[in-house]
Structures are given as structure tokens and as C-alpha cells.
C-alpha positions in Angstrom: 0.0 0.0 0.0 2.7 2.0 0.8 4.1 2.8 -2.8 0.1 3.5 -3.7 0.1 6.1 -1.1 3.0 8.2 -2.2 2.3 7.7 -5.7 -1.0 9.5 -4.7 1.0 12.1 -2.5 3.6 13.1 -5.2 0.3 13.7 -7.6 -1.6 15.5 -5.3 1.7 18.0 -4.3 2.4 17.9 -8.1 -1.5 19.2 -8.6 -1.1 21.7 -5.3 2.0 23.2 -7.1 0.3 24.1 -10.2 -2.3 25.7 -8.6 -0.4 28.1 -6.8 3.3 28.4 -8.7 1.6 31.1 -11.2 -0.5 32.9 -8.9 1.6 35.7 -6.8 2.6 34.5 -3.3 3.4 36.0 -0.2 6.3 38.4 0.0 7.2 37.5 3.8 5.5 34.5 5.4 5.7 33.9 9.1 6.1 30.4 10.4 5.5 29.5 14.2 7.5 26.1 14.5 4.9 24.5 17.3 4.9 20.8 18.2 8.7 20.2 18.7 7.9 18.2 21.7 4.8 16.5 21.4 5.8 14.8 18.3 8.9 13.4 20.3 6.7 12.2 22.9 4.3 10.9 20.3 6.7 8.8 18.2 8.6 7.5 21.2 11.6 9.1 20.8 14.4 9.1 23.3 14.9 12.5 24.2 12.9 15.7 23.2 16.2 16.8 21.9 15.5 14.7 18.9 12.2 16.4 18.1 13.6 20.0 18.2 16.5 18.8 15.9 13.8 16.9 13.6 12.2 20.2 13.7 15.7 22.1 12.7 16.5 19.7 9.7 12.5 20.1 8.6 13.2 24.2 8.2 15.8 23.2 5.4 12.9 21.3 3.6 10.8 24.7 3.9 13.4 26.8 3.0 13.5 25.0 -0.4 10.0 25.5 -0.9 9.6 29.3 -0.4 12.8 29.8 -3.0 10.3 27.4 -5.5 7.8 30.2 -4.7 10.1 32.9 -4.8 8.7 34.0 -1.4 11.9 35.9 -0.7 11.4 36.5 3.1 10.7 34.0 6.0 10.7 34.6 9.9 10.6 31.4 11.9 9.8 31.9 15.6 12.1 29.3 17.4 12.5 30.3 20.8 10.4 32.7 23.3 10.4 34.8 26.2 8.5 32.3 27.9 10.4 29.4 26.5 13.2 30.6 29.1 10.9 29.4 31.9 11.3 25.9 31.2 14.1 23.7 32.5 17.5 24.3 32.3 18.5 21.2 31.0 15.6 21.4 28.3 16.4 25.2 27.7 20.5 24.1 27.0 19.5 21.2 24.9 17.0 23.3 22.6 19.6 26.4 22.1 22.3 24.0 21.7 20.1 22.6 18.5 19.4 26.3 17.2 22.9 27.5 17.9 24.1 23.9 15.7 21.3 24.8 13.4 22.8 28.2 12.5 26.1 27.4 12.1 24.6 24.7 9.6 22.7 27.7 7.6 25.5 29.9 7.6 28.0 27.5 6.0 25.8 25.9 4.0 26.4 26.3 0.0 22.9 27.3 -0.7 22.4 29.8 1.3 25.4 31.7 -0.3 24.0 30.2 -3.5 20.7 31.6 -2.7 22.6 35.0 -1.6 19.7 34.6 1.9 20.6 37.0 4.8 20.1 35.3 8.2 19.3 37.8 10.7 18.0 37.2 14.8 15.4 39.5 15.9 14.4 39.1 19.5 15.6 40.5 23.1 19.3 39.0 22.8 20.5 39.5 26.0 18.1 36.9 27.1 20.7 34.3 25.7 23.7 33.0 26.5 26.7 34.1 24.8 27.6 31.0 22.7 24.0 31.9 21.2 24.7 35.1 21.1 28.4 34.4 18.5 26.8 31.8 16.7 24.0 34.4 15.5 26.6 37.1 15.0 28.9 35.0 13.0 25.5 33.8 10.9 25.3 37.8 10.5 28.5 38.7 9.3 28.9 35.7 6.7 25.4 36.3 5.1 25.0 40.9 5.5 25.5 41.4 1.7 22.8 39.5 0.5 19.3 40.5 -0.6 17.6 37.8 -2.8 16.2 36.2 0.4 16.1 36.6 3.8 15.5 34.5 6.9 14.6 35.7 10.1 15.1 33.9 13.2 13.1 34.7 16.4 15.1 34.2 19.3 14.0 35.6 22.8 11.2 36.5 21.0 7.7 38.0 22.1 6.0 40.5 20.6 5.0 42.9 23.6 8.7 42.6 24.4 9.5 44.0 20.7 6.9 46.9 21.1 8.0 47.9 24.5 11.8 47.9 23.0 10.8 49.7 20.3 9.2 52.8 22.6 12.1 52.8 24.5 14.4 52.7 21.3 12.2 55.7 20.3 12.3 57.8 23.2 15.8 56.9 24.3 17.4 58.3 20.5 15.0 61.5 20.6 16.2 62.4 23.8 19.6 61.9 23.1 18.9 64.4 20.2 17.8 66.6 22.4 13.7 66.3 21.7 11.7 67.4 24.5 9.7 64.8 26.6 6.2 66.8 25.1 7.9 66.8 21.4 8.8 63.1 21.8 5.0 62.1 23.1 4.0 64.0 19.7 6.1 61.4 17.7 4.8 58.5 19.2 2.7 57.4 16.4 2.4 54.1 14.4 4.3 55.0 11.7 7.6 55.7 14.1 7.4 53.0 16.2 7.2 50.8 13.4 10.7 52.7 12.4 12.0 51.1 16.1 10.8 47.3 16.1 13.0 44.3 15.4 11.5 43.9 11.8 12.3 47.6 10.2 13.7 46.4 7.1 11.0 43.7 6.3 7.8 44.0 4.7 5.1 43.0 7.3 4.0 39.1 7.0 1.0 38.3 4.1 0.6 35.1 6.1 1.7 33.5 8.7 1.5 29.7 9.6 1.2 28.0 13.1 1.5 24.1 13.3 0.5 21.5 16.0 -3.4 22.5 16.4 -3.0 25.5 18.0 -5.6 28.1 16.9 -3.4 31.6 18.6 -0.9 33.7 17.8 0.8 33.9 21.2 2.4 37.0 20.5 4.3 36.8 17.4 4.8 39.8 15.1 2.0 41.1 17.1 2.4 44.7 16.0 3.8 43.7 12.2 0.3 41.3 11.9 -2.8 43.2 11.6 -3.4 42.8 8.6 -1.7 39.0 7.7 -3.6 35.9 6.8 -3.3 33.3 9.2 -3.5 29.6 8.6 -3.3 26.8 11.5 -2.4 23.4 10.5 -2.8 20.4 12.9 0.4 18.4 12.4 3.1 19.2 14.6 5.9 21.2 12.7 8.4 18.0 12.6 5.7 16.3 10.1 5.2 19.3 8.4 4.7 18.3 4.4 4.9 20.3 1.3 1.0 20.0 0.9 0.5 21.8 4.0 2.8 24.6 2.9 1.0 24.2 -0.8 -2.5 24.7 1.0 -1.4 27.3 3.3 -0.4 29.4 0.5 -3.5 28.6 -1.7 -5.6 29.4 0.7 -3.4 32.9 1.0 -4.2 33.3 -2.6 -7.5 32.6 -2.7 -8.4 35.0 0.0 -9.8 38.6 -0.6 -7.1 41.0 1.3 -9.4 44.3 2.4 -6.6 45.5 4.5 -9.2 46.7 7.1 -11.3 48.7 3.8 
């Protein structure tokens, strides 16, 4: 049965593709990697170490299919503010996977092929400082480029990023010498968007969350008002190209109002 059922896969991704390959996609796509854990659980595995590196190899895999799509910019949401509070041991293991994870990007052959910045957007002094080279060395190799981009939450969470961008704001119009009744004047959406992690990206046309979970939980909460959302019930690990393929149909197919 088995051969039957990918025959009928590879047909059915090979159907999904043409649908969507010459409609326009998304220009940024957001991608909330849930389910990490409970798939390790799940499938027995040994550790729940395995399941976050299953879930690291699987972003290669998605990488792929956004440069199919030409979707030239991607932010995947690895680690939160909250994901601090969990065990040490579980908190070292999972960074220790990213950290690896980035290293692998950045001297990987298709990223340079791809000419993809990497870039981490989150509160970085939440991580250690082996995180903290890793992403700067990821940085360094990959700051020329512009024909894709991926963006890595780390220490992530979107009040955070809107209460850092305030400060950002108020902190650089003092230190030009701005009034504290000018400054409240400029404290409109338009500048605090010129002060959040994001500033060079376009804000997300959609954004994906696996595992079941029907929230957003805080990510790119300012940068999402107006995004499509799609929630997909397998847990990121298992994550197939017909899920990505329906996510972005369903983008196409949508009527964007924009809040008209």
C-alpha cells in the first residue's frame, strides 16, 4: 500500500504546485514552528532533543519550498520569552540545537547560492553568549545579500519587541535633544514601526502556526494586523509540502481588504 500512497502524495503535491506556482505568493511568510515536543513524545523518541532537531533539519525542507515560490522573506519563531521558563536542562539542549542549526545555515552552499541573509530578531541579551556568537557570526557571513532573507526569532515576544521599540524611540529622541512633550507627539504608528526588530521587512501576508493550536501567542503582534493566518494540525516536525502548498493557496485565494 505504501508505494500506492506516495504515488497518490507526489500527484496530489504535483497538482497543489500548479495551482499556486503562477499565482503571486506571499512576500514574507511567518512560520510558528509549534509541536517540537509532542511529536517526540508521540513517536517514542528518546529525548525531546531529537524532536527540536527533527524540527531544525525540517526548516531546510521549507526553506526549499519558499525559493520554488520565490517568497523571498521567511521569519521562523524558534525560541520565546516564555520558552526561558522551562528547564534548564531542556532550555541548553533546545539552544544547543538552534545555535548547531545556525552554524549549519551559515555554511551551508545554498544559502550563499541563494545570496539569503540570516538575521536574529528578538531580546538577545536573554541568551547565552555561545548563542549570542553563533548568530553574529551567521550575520557577518550572510550581510551582503538580498535575494532572500530569513529571520530567526530568538527571545522573542512581541510585547517585548513593542515595548523595546518605545524605549528605542524615546531613548534616540532624547539623546537628540527632543523634548519629553515633542517626543510624546512622535509617538505614532508610523515611528514605532521605524524602532521594532522587523524595520527592514515588509510586514507578513501570512503566517502559519502548526500543532493545532488556533493563537498567535504573541508573534509579530504589532507587524500582523493585517496578515492571513493559517493553523495546521500536524506538529511542525511532520510538516509536508502539501500543508505549505495549502497554506499558500488558501493565501491566494483570500480577498485582502486590508481593514477597507
Amino acid at each position: 500500500m505504501k508505494p500506492i500512497k506516495d504515488l497518490i502524495y507526489r500527484l496530489y503535491e504535483k497538482k497543489l504546485l500548479s495551482e499556486v506556482k503562477n499565482i503571486p505568493s506571499p512576500r514574507h511568510v511567518g512560520l510558528i514552528l509549534d509541536g517540537n515536543r509532542r511529536f517526540a513524545l508521540e513517536k517514542g523518541l528518546k529525548t525531546v532533543t531529537e524532536g527540536h532537531r527533527m524540527g531544525a533539519d525540517k526548516l531546510d525542507e521549507v526553506l526549499s519550498w519558499c525559493e520554488e515560490l520565490k517568497i523571498r522573506n521567511t521569519t521562523v519563531w524558534v525560541f520565546s520569552t516564555e520558552n526561558v521558563s522551562r528547564s534548564r536542562e531542556e532550555v541548553k539542549e533546545l539552544l544547543q540545537v538552534i545555535e548547531w542549526k545556525i552554524q549549519q545555515l551559515a555554511q551551508d552552499p545554498l544559502t550563499h547560492k541563494r545570496r539569503m541573509k540570516i538575521k536574529a530578531i528578538g531580546k538577545m541579551d536573554l541568551l547565552p553568549e555561545t548563542t549570542r556568537r553563533v548568530i553574529k557570526e551567521a550575520e557577518e557571513a550572510t550581510r551582503d545579500y538580498e535575494n532572500f532573507s530569513l529571520n530567526i526569532a530568538l527571545g522573542y515576544g512581541g510585547r517585548q519587541e513593542i515595548a523595546d521599540a518605545l524605549k528605542d524611540l524615546v531613548r534616540k529622541k532624547l539623546s537628540n535633544g527632543v523634548s519629553l512633550e515633542d517626543i510624546i507627539e512622535h509617538v505614532t504608528p508610523d515611528e514605532i514601526g521605524r524602532h521594532l526588530y522587523t524595520l527592514d521587512l515588509p510586514d507578513p501576508d501570512l503566517i502559519i502556526r502548526t500543532s493545532g493550536e488556533i493563537r498567535m501567542s504573541g508573534f509579530l503582534l504589532w507587524q500582523s494586523a493585517y496578515s492571513e493566518f493559517c493553523f495546521c494540525d500536524v506538529y511542525w516536525p511532520a510538516f509536508r509540502k502539501i500543508d505549505f502548498l495549502r497554506a499558500i493557496r488558501s493565501y491566494q485565494q483570500r480577498e485582502r481588504r486590508f481593514g477597507r
